[in-house]
N, C-alpha and C positions, 0 to 999 in steps of 0.2 A: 504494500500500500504506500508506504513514505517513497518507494522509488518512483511510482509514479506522479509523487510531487515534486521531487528532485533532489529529496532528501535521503542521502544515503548512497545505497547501488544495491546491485539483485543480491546481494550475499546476506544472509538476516542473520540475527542476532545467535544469543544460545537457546536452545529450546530452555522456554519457562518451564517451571513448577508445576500450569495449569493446559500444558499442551500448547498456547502460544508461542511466540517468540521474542524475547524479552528484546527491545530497544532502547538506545543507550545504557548510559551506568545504573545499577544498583544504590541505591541510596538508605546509608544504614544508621540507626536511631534509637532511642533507649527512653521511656517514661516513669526510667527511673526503677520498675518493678521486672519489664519487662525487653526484651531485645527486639526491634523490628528490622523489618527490608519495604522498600519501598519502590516500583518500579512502570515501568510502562510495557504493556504485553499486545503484541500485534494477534489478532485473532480474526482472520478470514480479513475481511475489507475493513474492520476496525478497530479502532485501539481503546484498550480499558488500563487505569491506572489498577495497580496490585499493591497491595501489602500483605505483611504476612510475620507474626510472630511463631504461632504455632501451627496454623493453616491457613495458606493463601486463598484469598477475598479480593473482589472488586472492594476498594479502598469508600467507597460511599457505605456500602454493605457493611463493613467495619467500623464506619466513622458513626451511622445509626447505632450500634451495638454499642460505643463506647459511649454516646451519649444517653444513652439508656441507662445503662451502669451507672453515670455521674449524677443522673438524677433521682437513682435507687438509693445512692448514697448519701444524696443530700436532702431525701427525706427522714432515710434514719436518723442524721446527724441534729435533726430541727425535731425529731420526738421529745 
């Protein structure tokens, strides 16, 4: 897909995690409890951002899950 923007050339990255193909660098992160990676995954004609501490996710799908969590916890915290 990015070659036919002119980004890049026909040789794709390494194969991802989730069967895509990972483009550019790896991007790696810590929130302090936990280790992450962060990345961009070509998949068929499009591209999905990834992350992944202990299973790689579409990074939206993760970012709903951890704001869930912050607001499970910040009900506890106001009991």
């Amino acid at each position: 897909m990015l070659g036919k923007l002119g980004i890049g050339g026909k040789d794709k990255g390494d194969k991802a995690k989730h069967g895509g193909f990972e483009i550019g660098k790896v991007v790696h992160f810590s929130d302090k409890t936990e280790n992450h990676e962060l990345w961009i995954e070509e998949k068929g004609n499009s591209l999905e951002i990834m992350v992944a501490s202990y299973d790689p996710s579409p990074v939206i799908r993760r970012l709903k899950e951890w704001n869930k969590e912050r607001q499970n916890n910040q009900r506890r915290k106001n009991r």
